[in-house]
Each structure stands twice: as structure tokens, then as C-alpha cells.
N, CA, C and O atoms as a GROMACS GRO file, in nm:
protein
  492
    1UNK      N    1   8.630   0.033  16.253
    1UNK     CA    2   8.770   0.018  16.218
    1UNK      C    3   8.853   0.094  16.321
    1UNK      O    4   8.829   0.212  16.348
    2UNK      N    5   8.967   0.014  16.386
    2UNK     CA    6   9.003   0.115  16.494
    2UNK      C    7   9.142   0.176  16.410
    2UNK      O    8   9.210   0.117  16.326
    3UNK      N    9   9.155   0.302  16.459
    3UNK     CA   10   9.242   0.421  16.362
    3UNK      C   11   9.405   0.338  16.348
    3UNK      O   12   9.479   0.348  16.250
    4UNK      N   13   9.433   0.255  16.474
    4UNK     CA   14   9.588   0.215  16.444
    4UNK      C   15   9.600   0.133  16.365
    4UNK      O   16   9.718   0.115  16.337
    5UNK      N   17   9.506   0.048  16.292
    5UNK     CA   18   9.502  -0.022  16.234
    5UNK      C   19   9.469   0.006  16.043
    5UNK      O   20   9.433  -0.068  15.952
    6UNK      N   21   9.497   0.117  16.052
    6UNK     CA   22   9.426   0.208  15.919
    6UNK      C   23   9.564   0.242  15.901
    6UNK      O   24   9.628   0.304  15.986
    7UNK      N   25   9.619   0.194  15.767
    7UNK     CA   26   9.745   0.254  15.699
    7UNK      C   27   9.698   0.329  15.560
    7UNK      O   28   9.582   0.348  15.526
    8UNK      N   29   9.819   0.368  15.487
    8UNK     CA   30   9.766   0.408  15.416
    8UNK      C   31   9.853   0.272  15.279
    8UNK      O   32   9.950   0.197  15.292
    9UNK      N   33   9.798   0.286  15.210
    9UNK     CA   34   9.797   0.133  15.076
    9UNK      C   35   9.780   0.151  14.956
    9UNK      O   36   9.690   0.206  14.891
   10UNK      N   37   9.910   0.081  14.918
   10UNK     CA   38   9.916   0.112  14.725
   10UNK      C   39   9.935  -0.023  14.657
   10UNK      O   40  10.045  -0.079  14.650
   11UNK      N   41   9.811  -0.078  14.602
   11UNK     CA   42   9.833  -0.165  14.506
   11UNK      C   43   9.865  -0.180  14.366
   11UNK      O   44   9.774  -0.225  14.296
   12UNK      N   45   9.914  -0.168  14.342
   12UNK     CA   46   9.961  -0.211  14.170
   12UNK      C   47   9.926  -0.276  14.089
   12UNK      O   48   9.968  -0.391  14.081
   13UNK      N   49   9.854  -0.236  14.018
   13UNK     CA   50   9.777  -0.318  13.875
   13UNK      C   51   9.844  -0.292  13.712
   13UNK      O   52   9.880  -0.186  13.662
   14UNK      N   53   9.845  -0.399  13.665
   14UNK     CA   54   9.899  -0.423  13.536
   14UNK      C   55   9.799  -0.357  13.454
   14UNK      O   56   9.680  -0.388  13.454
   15UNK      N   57   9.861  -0.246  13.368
   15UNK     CA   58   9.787  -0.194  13.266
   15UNK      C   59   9.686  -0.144  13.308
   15UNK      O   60   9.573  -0.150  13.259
   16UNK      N   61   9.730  -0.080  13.422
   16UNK     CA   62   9.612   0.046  13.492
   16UNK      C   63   9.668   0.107  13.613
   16UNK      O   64   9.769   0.079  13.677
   17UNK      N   65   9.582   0.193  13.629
   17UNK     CA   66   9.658   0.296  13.766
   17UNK      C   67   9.663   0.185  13.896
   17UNK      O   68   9.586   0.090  13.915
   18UNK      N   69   9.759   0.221  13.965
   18UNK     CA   70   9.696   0.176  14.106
   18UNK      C   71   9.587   0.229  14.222
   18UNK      O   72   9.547   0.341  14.254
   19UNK      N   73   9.565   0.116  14.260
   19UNK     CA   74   9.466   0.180  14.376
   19UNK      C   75   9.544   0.189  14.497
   19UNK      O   76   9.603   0.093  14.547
   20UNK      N   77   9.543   0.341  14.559
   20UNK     CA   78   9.556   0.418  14.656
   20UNK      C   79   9.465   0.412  14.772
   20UNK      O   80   9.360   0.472  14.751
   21UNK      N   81   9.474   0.350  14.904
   21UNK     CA   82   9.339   0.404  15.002
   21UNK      C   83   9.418   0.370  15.136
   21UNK      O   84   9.518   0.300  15.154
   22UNK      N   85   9.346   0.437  15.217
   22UNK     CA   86   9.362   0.401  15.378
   22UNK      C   87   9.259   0.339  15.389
   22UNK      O   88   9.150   0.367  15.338
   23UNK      N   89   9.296   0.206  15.489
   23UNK     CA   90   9.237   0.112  15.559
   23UNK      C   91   9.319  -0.007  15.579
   23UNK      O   92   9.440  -0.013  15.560
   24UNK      N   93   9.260  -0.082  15.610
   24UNK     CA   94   9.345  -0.216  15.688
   24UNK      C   95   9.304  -0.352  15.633
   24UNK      O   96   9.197  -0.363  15.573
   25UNK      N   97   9.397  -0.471  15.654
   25UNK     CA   98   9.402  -0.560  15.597
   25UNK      C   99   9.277  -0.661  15.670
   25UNK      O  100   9.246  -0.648  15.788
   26UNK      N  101   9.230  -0.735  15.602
   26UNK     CA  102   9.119  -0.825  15.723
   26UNK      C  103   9.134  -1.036  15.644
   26UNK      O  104   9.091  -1.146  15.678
   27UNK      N  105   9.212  -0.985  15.541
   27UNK     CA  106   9.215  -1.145  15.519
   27UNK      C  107   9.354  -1.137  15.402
   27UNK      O  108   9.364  -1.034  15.335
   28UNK      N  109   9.439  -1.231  15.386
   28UNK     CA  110   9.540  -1.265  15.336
   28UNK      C  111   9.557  -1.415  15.313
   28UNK      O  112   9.538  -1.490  15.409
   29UNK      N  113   9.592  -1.467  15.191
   29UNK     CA  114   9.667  -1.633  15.156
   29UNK      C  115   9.732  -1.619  15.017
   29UNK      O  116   9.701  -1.546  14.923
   30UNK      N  117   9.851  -1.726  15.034
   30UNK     CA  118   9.956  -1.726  14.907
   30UNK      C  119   9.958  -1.861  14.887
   30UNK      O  120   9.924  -1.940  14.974
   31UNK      N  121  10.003  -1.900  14.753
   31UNK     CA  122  10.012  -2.049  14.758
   31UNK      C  123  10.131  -2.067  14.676
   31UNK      O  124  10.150  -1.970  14.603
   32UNK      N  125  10.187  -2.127  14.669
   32UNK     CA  126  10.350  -2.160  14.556
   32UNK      C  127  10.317  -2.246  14.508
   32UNK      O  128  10.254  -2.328  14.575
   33UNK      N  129  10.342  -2.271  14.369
   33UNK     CA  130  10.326  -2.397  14.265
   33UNK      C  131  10.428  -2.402  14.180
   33UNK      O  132  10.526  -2.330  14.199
   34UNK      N  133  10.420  -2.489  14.070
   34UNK     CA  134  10.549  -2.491  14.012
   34UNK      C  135  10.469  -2.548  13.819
   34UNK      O  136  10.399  -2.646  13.796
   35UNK      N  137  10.503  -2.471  13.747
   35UNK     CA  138  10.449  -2.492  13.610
   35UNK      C  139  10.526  -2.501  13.493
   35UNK      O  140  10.628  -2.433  13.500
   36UNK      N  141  10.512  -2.562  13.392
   36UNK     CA  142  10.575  -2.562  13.247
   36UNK      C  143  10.557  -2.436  13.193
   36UNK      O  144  10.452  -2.373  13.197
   37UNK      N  145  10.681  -2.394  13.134
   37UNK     CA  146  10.687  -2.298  13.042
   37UNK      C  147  10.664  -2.371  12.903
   37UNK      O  148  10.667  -2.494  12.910
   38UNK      N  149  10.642  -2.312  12.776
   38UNK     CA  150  10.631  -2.332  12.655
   38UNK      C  151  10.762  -2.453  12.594
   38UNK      O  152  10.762  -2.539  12.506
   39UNK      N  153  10.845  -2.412  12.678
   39UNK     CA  154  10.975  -2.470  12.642
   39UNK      C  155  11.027  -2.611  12.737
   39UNK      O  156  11.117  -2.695  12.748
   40UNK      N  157  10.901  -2.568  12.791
   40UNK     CA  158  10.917  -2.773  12.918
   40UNK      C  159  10.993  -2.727  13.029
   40UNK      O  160  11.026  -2.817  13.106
   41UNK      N  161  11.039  -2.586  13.066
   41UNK     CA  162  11.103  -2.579  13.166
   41UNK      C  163  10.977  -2.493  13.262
   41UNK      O  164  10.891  -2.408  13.238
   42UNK      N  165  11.019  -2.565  13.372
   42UNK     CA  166  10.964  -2.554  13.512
   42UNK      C  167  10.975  -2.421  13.588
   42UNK      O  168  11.079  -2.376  13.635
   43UNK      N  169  10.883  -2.379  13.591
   43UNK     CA  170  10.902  -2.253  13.672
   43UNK      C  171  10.834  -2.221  13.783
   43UNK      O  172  10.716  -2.256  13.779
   44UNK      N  173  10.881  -2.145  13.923
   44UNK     CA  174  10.822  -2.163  14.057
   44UNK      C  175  10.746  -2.004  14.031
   44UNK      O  176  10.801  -1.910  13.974
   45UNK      N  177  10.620  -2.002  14.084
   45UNK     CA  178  10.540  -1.907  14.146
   45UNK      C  179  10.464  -1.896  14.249
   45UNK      O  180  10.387  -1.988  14.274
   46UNK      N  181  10.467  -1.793  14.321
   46UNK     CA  182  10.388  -1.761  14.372
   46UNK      C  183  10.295  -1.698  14.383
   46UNK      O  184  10.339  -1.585  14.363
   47UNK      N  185  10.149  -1.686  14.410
   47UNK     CA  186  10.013  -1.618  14.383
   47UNK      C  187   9.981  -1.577  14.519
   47UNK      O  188   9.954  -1.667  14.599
   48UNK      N  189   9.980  -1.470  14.555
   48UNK     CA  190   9.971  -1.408  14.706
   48UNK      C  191   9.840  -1.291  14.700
   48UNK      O  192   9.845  -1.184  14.639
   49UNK      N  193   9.740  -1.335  14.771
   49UNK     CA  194   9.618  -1.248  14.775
   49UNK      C  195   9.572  -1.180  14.927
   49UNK      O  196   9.574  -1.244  15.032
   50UNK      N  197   9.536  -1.052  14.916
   50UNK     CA  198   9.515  -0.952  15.019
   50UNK      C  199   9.338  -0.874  14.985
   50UNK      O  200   9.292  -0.818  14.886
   51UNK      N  201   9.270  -0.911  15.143
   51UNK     CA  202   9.202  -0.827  15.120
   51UNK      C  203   9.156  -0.696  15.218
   51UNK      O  204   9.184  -0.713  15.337
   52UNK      N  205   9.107  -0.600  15.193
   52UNK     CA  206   9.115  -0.500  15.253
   52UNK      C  207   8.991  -0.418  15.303
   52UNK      O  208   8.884  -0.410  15.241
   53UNK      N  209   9.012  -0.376  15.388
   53UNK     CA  210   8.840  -0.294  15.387
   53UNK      C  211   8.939  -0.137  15.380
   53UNK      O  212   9.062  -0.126  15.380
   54UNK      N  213   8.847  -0.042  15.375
   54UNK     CA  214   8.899   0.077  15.345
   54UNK      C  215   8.826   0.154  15.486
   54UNK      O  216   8.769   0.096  15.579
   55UNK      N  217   8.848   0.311  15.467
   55UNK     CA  218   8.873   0.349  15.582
   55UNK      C  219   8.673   0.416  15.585
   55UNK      O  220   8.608   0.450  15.684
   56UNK      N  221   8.617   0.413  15.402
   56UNK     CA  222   8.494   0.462  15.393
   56UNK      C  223   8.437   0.296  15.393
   56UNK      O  224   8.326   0.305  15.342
   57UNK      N  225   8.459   0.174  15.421
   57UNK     CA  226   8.389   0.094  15.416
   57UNK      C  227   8.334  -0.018  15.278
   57UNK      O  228   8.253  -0.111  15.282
   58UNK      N  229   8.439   0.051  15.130
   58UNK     CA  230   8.503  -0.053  15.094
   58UNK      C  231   8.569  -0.154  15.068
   58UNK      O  232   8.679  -0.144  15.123
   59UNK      N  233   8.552  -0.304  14.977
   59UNK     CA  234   8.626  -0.391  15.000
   59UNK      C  235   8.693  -0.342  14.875
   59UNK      O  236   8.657  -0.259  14.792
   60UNK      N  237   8.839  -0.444  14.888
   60UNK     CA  238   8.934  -0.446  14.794
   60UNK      C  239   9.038  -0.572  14.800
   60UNK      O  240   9.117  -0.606  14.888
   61UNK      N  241   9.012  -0.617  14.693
   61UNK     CA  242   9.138  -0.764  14.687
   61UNK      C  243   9.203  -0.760  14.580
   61UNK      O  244   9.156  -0.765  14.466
   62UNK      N  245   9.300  -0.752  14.606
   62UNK     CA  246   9.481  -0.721  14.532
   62UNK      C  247   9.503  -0.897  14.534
   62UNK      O  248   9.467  -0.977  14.620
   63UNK      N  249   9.561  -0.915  14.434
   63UNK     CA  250   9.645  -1.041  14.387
   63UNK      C  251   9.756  -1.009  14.307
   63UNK      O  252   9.759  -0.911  14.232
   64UNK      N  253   9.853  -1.093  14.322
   64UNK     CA  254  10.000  -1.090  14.237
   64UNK      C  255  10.036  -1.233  14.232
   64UNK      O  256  10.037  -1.317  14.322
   65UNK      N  257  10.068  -1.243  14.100
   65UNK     CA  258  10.132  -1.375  14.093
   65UNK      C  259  10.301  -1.347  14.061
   65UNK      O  260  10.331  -1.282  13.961
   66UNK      N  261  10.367  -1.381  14.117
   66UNK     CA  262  10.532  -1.366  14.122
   66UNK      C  263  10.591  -1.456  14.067
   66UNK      O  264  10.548  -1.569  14.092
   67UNK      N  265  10.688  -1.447  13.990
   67UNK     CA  266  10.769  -1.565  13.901
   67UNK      C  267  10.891  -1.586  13.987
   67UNK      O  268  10.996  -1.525  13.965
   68UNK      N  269  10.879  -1.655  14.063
   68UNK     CA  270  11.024  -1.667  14.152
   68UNK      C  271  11.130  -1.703  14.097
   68UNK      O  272  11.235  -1.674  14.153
   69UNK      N  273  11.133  -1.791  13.949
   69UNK     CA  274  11.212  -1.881  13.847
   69UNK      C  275  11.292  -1.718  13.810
   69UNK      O  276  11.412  -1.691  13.806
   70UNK      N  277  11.193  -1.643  13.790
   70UNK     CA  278  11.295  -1.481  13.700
   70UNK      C  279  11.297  -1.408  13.756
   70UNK      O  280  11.354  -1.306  13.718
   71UNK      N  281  11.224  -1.415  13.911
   71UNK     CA  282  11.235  -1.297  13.972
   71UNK      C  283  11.181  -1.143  13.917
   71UNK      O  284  11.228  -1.029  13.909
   72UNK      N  285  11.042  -1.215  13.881
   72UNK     CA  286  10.996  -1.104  13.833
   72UNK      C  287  10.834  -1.117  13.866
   72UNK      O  288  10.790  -1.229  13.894
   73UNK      N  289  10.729  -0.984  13.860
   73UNK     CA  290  10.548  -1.033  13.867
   73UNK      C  291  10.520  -1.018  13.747
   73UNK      O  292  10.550  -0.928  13.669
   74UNK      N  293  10.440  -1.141  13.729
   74UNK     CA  294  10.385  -1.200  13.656
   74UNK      C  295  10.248  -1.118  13.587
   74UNK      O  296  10.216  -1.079  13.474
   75UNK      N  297  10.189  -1.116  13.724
   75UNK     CA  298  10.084  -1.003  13.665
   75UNK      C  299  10.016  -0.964  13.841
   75UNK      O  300  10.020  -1.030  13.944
   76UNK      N  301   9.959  -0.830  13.810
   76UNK     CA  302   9.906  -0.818  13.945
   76UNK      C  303   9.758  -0.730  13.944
   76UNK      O  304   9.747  -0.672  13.836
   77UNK      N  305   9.693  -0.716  13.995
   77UNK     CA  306   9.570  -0.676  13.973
   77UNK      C  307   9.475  -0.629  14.121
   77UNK      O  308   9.529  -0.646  14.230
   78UNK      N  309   9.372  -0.587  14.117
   78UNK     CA  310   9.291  -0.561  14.213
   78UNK      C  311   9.173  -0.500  14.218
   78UNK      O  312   9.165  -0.388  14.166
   79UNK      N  313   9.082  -0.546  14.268
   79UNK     CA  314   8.934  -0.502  14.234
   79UNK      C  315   8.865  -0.447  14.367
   79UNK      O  316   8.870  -0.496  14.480
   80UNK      N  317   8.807  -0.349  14.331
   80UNK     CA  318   8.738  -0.267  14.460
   80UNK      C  319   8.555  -0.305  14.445
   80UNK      O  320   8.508  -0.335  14.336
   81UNK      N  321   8.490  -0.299  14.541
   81UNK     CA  322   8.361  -0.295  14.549
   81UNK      C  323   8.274  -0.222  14.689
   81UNK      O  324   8.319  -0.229  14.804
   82UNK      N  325   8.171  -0.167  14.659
   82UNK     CA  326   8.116  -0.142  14.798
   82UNK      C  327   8.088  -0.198  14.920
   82UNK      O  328   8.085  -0.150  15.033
   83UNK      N  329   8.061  -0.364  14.856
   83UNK     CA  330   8.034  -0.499  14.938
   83UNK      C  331   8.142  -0.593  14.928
   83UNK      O  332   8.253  -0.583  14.874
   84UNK      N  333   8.083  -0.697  14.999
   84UNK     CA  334   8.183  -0.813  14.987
   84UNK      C  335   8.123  -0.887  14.886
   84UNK      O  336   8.193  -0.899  14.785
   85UNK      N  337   8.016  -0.939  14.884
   85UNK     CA  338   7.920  -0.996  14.755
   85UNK      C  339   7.957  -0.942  14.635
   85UNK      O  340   7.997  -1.020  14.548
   86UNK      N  341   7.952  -0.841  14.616
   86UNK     CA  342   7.995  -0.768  14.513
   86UNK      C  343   8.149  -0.747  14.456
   86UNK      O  344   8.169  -0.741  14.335
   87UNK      N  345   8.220  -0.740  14.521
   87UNK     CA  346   8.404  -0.834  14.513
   87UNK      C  347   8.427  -0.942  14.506
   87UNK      O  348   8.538  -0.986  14.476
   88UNK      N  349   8.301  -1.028  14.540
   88UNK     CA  350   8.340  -1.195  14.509
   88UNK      C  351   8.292  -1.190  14.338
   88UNK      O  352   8.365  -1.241  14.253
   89UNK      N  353   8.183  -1.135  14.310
   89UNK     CA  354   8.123  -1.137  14.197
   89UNK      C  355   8.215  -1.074  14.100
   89UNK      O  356   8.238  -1.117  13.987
   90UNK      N  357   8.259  -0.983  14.147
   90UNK     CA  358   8.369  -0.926  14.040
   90UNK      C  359   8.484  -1.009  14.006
   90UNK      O  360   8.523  -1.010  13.889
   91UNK      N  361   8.547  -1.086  14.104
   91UNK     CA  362   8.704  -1.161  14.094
   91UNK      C  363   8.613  -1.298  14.022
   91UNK      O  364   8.682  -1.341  13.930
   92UNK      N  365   8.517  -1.356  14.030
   92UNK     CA  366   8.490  -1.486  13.994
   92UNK      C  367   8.505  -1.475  13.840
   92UNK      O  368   8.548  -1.570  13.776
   93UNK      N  369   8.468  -1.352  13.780
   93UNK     CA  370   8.430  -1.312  13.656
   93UNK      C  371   8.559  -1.308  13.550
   93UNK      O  372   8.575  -1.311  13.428
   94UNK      N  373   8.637  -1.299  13.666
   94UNK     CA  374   8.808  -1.292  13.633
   94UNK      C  375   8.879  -1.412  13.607
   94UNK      O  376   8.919  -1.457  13.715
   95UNK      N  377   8.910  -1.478  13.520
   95UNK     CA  378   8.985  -1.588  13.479
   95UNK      C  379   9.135  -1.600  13.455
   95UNK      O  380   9.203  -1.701  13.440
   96UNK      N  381   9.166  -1.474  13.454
   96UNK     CA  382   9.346  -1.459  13.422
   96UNK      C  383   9.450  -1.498  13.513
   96UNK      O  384   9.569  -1.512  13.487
   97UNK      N  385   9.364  -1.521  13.672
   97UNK     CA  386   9.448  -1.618  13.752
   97UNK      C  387   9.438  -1.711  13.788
   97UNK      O  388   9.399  -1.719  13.904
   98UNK      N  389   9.462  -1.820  13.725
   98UNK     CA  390   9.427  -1.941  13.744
   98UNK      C  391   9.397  -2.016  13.839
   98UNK      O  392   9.296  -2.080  13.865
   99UNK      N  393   9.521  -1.998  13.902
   99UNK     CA  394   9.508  -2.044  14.064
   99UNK      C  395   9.445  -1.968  14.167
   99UNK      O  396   9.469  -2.006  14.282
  100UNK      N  397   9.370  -1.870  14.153
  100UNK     CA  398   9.253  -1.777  14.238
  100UNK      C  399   9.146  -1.885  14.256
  100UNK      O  400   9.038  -1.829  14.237
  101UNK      N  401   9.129  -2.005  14.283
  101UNK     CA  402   9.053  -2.080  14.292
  101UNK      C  403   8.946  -2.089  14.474
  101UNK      O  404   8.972  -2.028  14.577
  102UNK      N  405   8.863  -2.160  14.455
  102UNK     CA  406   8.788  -2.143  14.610
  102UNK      C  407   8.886  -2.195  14.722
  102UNK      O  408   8.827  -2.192  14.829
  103UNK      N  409   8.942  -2.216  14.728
  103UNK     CA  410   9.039  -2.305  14.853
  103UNK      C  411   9.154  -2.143  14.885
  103UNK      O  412   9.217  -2.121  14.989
  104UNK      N  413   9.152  -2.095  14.817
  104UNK     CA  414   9.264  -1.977  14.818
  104UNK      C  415   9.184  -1.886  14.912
  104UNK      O  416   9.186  -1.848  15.029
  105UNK      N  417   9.110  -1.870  14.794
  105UNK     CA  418   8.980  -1.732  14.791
  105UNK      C  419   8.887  -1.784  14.990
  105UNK      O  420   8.857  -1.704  15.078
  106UNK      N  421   8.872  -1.916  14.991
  106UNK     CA  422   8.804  -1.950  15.139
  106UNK      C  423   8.912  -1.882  15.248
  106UNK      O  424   8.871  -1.831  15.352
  107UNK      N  425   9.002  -1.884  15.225
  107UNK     CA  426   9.110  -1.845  15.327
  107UNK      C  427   9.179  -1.682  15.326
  107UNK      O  428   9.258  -1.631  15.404
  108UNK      N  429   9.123  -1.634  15.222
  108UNK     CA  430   9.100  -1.486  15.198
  108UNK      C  431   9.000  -1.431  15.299
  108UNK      O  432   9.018  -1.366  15.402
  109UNK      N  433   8.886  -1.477  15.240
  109UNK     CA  434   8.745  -1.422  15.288
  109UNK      C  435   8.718  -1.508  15.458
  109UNK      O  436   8.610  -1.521  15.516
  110UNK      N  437   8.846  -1.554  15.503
  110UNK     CA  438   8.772  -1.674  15.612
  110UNK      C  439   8.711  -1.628  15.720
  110UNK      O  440   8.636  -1.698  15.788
  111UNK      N  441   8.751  -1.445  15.760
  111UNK     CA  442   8.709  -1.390  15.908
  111UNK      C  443   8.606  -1.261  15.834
  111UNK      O  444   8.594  -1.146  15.875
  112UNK      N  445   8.547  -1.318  15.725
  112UNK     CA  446   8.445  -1.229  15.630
  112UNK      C  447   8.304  -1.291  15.679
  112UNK      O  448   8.286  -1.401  15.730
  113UNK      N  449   8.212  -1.197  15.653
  113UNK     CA  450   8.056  -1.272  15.647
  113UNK      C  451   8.027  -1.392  15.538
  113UNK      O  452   7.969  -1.494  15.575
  114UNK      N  453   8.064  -1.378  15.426
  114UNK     CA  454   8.053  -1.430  15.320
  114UNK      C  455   8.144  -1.555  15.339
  114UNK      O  456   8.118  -1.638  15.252
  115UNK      N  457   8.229  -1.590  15.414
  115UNK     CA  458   8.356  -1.700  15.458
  115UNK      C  459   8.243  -1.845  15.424
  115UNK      O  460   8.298  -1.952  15.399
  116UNK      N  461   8.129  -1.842  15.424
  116UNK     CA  462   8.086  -2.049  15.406
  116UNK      C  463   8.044  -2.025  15.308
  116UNK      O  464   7.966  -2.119  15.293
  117UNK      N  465   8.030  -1.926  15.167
  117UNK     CA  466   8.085  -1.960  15.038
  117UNK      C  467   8.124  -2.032  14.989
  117UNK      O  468   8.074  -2.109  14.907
  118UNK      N  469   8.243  -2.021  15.037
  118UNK     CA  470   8.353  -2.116  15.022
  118UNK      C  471   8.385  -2.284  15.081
  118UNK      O  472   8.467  -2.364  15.036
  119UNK      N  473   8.319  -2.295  15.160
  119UNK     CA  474   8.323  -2.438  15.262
  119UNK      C  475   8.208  -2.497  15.216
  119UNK      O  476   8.112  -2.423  15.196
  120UNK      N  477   8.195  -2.653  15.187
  120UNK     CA  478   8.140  -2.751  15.195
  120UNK      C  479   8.083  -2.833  15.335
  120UNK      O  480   8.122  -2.942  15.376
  121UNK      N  481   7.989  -2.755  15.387
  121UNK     CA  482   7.939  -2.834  15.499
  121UNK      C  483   7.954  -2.974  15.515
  121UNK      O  484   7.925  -3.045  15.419
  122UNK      N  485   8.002  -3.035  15.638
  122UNK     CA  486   7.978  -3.186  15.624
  122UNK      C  487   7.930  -3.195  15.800
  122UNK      O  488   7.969  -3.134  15.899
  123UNK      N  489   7.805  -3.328  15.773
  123UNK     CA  490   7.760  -3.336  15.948
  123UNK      C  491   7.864  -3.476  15.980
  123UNK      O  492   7.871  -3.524  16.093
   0.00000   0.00000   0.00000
């Protein structure tokens, strides 16, 4: 990890502390969609995911989904692991963001070891 590239980073999780660490970003993707509320009205979000290595050689992927309709987050979260295997295994287990789906998550992990996970080989 080269040192200029090592900040220091605060993610924010709903209904828990945040996670605090130095290290640097190595994969990022957001996607905007647009959904029914209860009441039939339409609302725009966005779901924006970051992942991180740390400065001891953990991973970490932060997600937020943003309500652009209220201008408000929706919910936000983030999971740490020693590995990368082991952070995919943790977020898959996770269902509360819907749209965290493989097409997101491939473009997260894309300059990762673990990156053809996600891809469907074709010859």
C-alpha cells in the first residue's frame, strides 16, 4: 500500500458504531433506480458501494442507499473481514439491500482477486 494513498476513513452504520480505519479505496460502483412507495408514489435512490483495504491488510465494504426523493439515507452499513472471500461471504448473507446484487458487487470487486466471481465466462 503506498503511504499517499492511505487516508484516514469513517463509515457510518445504522444502528451501530462506525467503522474508523486508515487505508485506501481499491473498488467503488453506484447505481440509481427509481421505486414505489406504499402509497404508489415513486421515489429516486441511490445505492453507492465502496471498498477498502486498510492500512493492516483488511477488507471493508461500506454501502448506502440514499433517498434522493427526501433527501435523506435510507440505510447504510459496512462489513469488515480479514480476506476478500470472507467479505463476499459476509455481504451475500445480507439481504437488506436489495439492489447489492452481482452486477454491482462485479464492479466493486473488479481490480480484486476474487473479480470472475462475478463474470460469466463466454468463448
Amino acid at each position: 500500500m503506498k503511504d499517499q494513498q492511505v487516508k484516514s476513513v469513517t463509515l457510518r452504520r445504522d444502528g451501530k458504531g462506525p467503522l474508523k480505519f486508515n487505508g485506501e479505496r481499491i473498488g467503488d460502483a453506484s447505481r440509481h433506480y427509481v421505486k414505489e412507495d406504499d402509497n404508489q408514489e415513486s421515489k429516486s435512490y441511490e445505492i453507492s458501494a465502496r471498498l477498502f483495504r486498510t492500512a493492516s491488510g483488511k477488507h471493508i465494504l461500506g454501502v448506502e442507499t440514499y433517498n434522493r426523493t427526501d433527501e435523506c439515507y435510507d440505510s447504510r452499513d459496512g462489513w469488515v473481514s480479514d480476506s476478500l472471500e470472507g467479505l463476499l461471504e459476509a455481504i451475500r448473507n445480507v439481504r437488506k439491500f436489495g439492489y447489492l446484487d452481482d452486477d454491482l458487487l462485479a464492479e466493486v470487486f473488479e481490480k480484486t482477486a476474487i473479480a470472475d466471481q462475478f463474470v460469466e465466462q463466454v468463448d
